[in-house]
DRENGU-496097 format. One record per residue (C-alpha): y, z, x. Coordinates in nm, 2 decimals. Each point is the difference from the previous one (the first is absolute). Layout:
! DRENGU-496097
+--------+--------+--------+
!      v !      w !      u !
+--------+--------+--------+
!      Y !      Z !      X !
...
+--------+--------+--------+
//
This chain:
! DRENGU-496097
+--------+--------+--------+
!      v !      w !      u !
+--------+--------+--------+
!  -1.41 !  -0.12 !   1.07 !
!  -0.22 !   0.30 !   0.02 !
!   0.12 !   0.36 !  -0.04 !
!  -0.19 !   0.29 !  -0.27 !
!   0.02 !   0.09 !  -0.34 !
!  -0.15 !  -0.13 !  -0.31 !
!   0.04 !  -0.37 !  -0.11 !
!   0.33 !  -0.12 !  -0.17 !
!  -0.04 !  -0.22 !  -0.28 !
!   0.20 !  -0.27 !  -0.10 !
!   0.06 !  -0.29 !  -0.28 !
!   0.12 !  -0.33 !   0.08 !
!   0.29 !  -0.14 !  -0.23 !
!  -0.15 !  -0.32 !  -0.06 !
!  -0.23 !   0.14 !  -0.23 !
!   0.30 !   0.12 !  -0.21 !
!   0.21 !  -0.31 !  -0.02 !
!   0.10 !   0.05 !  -0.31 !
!   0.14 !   0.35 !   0.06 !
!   0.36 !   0.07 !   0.13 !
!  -0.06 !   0.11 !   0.37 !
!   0.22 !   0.33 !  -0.12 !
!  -0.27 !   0.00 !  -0.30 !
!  -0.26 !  -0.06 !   0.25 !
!   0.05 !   0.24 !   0.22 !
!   0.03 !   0.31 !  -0.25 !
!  -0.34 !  -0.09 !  -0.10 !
!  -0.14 !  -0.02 !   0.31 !
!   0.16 !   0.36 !   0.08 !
!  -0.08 !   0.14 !  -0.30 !
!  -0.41 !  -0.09 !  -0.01 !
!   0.04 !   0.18 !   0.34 !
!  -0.03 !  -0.29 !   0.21 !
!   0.12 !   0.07 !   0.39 !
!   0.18 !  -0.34 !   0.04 !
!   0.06 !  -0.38 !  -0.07 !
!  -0.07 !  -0.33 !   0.10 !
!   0.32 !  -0.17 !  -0.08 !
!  -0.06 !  -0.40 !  -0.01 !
!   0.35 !  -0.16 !   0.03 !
!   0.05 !  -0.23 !  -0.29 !
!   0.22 !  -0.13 !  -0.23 !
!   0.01 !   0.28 !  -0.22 !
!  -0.07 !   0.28 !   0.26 !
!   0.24 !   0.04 !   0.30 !
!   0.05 !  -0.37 !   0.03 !
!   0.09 !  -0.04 !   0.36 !
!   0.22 !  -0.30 !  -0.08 !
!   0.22 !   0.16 !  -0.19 !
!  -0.04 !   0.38 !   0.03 !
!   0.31 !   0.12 !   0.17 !
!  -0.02 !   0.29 !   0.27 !
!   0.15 !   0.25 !  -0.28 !
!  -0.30 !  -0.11 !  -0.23 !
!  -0.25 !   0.07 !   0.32 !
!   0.17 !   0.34 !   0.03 !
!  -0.05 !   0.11 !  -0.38 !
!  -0.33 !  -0.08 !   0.04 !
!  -0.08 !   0.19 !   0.27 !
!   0.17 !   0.31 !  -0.13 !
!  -0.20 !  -0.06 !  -0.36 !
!  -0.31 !   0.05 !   0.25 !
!   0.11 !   0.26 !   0.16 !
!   0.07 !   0.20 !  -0.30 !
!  -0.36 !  -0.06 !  -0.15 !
!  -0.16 !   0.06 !   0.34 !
!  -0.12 !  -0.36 !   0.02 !
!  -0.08 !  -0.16 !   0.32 !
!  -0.01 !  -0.34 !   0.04 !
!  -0.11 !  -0.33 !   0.15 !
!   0.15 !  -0.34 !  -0.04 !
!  -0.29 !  -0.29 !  -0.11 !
!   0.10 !  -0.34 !   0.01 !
!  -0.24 !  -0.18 !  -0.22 !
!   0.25 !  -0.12 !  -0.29 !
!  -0.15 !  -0.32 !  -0.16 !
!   0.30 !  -0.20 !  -0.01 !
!   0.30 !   0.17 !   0.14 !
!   0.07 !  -0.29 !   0.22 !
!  -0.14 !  -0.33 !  -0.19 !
!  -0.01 !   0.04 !  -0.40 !
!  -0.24 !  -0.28 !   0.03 !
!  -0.30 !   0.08 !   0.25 !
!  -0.12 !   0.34 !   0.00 !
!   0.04 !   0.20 !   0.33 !
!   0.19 !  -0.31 !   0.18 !
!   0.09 !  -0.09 !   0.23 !
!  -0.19 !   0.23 !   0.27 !
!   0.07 !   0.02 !   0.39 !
!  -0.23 !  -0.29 !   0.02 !
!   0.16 !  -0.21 !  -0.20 !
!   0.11 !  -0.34 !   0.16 !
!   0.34 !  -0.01 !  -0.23 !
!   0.15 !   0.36 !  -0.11 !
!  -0.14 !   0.22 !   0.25 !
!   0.33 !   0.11 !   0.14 !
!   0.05 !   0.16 !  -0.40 !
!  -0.30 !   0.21 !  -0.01 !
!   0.10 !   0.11 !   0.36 !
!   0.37 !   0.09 !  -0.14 !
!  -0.20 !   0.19 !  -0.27 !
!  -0.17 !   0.24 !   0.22 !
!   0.29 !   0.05 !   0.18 !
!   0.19 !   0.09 !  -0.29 !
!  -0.32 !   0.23 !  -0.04 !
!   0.04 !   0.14 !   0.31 !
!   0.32 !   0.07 !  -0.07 !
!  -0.06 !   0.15 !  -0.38 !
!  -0.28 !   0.24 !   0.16 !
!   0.23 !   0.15 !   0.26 !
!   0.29 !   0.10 !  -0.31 !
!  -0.30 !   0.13 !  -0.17 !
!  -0.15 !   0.21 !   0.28 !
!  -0.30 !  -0.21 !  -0.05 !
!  -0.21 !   0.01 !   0.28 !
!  -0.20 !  -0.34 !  -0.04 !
!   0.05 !  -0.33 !  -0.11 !
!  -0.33 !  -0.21 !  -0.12 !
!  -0.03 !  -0.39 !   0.02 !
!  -0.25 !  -0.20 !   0.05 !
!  -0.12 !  -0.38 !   0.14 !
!   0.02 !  -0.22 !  -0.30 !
!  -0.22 !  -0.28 !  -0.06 !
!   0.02 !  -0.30 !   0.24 !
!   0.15 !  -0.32 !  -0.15 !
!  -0.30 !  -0.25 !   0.02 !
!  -0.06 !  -0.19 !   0.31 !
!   0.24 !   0.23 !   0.21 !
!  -0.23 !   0.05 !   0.32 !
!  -0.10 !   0.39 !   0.10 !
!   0.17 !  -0.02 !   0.34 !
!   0.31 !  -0.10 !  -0.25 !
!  -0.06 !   0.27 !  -0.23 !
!  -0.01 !   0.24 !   0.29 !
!   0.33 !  -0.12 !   0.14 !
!   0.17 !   0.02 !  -0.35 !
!  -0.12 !   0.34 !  -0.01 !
!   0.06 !   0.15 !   0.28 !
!   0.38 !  -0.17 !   0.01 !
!   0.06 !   0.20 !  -0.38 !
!  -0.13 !   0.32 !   0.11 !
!   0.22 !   0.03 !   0.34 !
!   0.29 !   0.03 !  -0.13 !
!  -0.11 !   0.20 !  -0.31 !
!  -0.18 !   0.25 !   0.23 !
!   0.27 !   0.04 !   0.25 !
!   0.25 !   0.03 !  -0.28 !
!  -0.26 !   0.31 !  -0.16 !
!  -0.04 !   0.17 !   0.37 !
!   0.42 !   0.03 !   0.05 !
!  -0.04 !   0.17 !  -0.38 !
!  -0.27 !   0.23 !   0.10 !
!  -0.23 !  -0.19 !  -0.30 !
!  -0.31 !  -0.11 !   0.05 !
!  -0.16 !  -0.35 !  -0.12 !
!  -0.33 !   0.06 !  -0.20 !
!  -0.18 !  -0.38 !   0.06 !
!  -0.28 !   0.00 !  -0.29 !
!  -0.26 !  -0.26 !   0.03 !
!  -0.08 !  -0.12 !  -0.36 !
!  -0.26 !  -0.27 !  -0.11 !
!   0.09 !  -0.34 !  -0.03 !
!   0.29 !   0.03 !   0.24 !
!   0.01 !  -0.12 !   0.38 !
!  -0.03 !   0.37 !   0.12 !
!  -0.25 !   0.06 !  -0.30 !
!  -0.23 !   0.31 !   0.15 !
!  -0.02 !   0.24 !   0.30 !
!  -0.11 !  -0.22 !   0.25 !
!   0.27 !  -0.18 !  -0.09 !
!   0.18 !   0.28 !   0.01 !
!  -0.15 !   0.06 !   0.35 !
!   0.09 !  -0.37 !   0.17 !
!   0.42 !   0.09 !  -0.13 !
!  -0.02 !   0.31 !   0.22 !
!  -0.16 !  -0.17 !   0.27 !
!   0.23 !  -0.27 !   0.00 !
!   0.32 !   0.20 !  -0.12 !
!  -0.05 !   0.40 !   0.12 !
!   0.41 !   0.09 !  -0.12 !
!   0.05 !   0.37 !   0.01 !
!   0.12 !  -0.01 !  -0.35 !
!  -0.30 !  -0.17 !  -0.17 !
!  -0.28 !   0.18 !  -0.15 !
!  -0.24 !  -0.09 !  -0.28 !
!   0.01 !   0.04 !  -0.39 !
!  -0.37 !   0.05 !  -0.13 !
!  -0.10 !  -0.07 !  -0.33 !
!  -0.34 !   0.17 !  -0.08 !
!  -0.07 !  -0.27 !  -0.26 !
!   0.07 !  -0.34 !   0.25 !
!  -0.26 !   0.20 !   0.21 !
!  -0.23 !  -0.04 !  -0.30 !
!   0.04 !  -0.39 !   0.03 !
!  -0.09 !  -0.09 !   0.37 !
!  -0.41 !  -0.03 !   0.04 !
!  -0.17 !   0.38 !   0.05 !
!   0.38 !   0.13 !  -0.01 !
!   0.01 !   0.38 !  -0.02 !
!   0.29 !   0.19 !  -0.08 !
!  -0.06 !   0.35 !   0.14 !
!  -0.11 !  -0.19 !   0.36 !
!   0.29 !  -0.20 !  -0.02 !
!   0.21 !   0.30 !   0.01 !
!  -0.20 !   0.14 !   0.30 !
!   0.02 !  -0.32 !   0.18 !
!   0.35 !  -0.02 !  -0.04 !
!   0.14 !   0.32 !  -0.05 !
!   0.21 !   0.00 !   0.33 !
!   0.23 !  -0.32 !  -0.15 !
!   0.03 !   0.12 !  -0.39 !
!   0.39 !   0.04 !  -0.10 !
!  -0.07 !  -0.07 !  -0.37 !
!  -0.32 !   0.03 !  -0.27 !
!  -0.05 !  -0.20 !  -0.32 !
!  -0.27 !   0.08 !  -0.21 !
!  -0.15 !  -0.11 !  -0.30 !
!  -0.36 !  -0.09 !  -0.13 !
!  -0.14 !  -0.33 !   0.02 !
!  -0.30 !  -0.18 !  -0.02 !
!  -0.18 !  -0.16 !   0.33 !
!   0.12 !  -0.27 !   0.06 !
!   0.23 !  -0.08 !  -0.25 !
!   0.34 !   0.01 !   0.02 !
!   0.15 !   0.17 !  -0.28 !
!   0.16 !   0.37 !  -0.03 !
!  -0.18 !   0.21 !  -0.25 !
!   0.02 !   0.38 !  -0.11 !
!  -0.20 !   0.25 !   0.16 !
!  -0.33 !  -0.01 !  -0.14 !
!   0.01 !  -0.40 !  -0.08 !
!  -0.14 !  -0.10 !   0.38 !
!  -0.21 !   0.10 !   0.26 !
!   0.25 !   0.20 !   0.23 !
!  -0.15 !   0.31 !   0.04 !
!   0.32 !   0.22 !  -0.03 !
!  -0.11 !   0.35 !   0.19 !
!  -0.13 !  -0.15 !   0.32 !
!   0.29 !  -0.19 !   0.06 !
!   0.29 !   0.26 !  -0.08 !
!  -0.27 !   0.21 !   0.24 !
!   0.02 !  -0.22 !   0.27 !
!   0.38 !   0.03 !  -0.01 !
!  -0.01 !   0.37 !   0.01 !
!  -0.16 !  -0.03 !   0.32 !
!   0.22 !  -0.23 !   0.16 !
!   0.28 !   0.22 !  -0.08 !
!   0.18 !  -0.26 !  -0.19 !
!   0.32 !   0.14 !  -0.18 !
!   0.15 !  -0.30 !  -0.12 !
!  -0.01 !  -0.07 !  -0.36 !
!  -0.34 !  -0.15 !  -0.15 !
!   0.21 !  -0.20 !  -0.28 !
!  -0.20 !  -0.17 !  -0.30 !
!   0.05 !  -0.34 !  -0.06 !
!  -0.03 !  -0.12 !  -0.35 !
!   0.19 !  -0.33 !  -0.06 !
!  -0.14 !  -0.12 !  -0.27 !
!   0.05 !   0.34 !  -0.22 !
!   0.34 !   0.02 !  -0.07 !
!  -0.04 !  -0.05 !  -0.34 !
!  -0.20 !   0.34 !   0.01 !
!   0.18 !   0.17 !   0.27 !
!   0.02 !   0.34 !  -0.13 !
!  -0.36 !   0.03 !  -0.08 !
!  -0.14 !  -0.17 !   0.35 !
!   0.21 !   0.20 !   0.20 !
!  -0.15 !   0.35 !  -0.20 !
!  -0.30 !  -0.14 !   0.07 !
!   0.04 !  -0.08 !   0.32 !
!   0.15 !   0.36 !   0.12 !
!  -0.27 !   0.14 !  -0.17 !
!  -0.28 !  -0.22 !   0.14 !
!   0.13 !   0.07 !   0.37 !
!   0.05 !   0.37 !  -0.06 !
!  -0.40 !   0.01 !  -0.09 !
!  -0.08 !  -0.22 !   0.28 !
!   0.18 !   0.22 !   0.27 !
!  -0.17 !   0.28 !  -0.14 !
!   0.38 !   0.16 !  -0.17 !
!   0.10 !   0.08 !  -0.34 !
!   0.35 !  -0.03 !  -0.19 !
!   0.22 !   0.16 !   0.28 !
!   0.32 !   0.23 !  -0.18 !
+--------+--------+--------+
//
C-alpha cells in the first residue's frame, strides 16, 4: 500500500487484554491514536461466537471515534486452551481449525471495513519435512487468500522467529512459491532486529512494494522479546523514515503483548515515543 500523508499510528489489542475492547478502544481514541490492531480472542470480538450484529457495533464504535483498523490473528489460545498458538497451518492434526479461523477473520475484517488480515506460519511440529511444511502451507493460505481477494482484504503474511516462515527470506521463498494477488507482508521492525545484521529502515526499502501492514516495537538484537521504546536497539527515526519514503499509509501499529497489565501507560508512551521519532508533536 503506498499513497501520501503522514504515518497513522496504531495499538494492538493484545496488549490490552484485560481491557473491554469498548474500553479499549476509547483509550486508544482518546491518547490520539489513529487506529487499532484488533487481535481476535476470547474476550475481544471472539470470532466463534461474535454474531454479525456484534461485528456491526463494532465497526460503528470505530467509526465514531475515527478508528481505523486491522484484524491480527495472534491469540495465544483461542483454538487449543492447552498449547499456545496451536495448531498452525502446518500442523499434521488440526490444521483445517486454524484455517476456519482465518476465514472467520477474513470474514470479521470485511464487517469491519478492515482492510488486512495478519497470520502467520506457525512453528513446524518436529520431524514434519520442509517440502511438507511447504505443502501444509500453501494448502491453508489458498483458500484463506482467495476467500480475502472476493472481500477486497488483503492477507498481511509476517515472518516471525522461531516459526517455519521465521524472516524475510522466508518471507521471500512464500512469494516465490505462492505470488496470490491478495498476499502482502506484515513487518515487524523488532523480528528484523532478530535475523543476523537485520536492519529495520533497509528492510522497509527492500520491501516496500509488498508492505500491507507495520508492527513496531523495540527490541534487542537478536532476542526475541517485545520491549518499549527505548529498552532495545531499534532505532525508531530511521525506520518510521524509511516508511515515509516508500509512501506507506497503512497503519504502523505497536505491538506490546506482554504489557497489558500497564496498558494505559505503554500506549502514552508509545504515541509519544513515535510522535518524537517522526519528528510531530501532540496533534489537536
Amino acid at each position: 500500500m503506498t499513497g501520501g500523508g503522514r504515518l497513522r499510528f496504531a495499538y494492538n489489542t493484545n496488549g490490552m487484554a484485560h481491557h473491554r475492547l469498548e474500553d479499549a478502544l476509547d483509550l486508544l481514541a482518546d491518547a490520539g491514536y489513529d487506529g487499532v490492531g484488533l487481535t481476535l480472542d476470547v474476550q475481544h470480538l471472539d470470532p466463534f461466537r461474535s454474531t454479525a450484529a456484534d461485528v456491526a457495533r463494532v465497526r460503528a464504535h470505530l467509526e465514531r471515534r475515527g478508528l481505523a483498523c486491522v484484524v491480527e490473528t495472534g491469540a495465544r489460545f483461542l483454538l487449543d486452551p492447552a498449547r499456545k498458538h496451536r495448531p498452525t497451518l502446518l500442523s499434521g492434526g488440526g490444521a483445517e481449525a486454524r484455517r476456519d479461523f482465518l476465514l472467520r477473520a477474513v470474514d470479521v475484517a470485511a464487517g469491519l471495513g478492515a482492510p488486512v488480515v495478519s497470520t502467520w506460519s506457525g512453528a513446524a511440529d518436529p520431524g514434519t519435512p520442509p517440502a511438507e511444511c511447504w505443502r501444509r502451507l500453501l494448502a491453508g493460505l489458498e483458500p484463506v487468500c482467495d476467500r480475502a481477494e472476493r472481500a477486497g482484504v488483503r492477507v498481511g503474511f509476517e515472518p516471525e522467529p522461531g516459526m517455519f516462515i521465521g524472516d524475510l527470506a522466508g518471507w521471500r521463498a512464500l512469494r516465490e512459491r505462492f505470488p496470490h494477488p491478495a498476499l502482502g507482508l506484515t513487518l515487524d521492525a523488532g523480528h528484523v532486529l532478530c535475523e543476523p545484521g537485520g536492519d529495520p529502515a533497509a528492510a522497509v526499502t527492500a520491501e516496500g512494494r509488498d508492505l500491507v501492514n507495520v508492527q513496531v516495537e523495540d527490541m534487542k538484537r537478536g532476542v526475541h522479546e517485545h520491549l518499549p521504546f527505548g529498552r532495545g536497539d531499534l532505532d525508531l527515526p530511521s525506520f518510521l523514515r524509511a516508511l515515509e519514503s516508500t509512501g506507506y499509509d497503512g497503519l504502523v501499529g505497536v505491538e506490546l503483548s506482554r504489557d497489558s497489565h500497564r496498558a494505559v501507560e505503554a500506549l502514552g508512551e508509545s504515541l509519544a515515543a513515535l510522535r518524537g521519532a517522526s519528528g510531530g508533536g501532540p496533534r489537536c
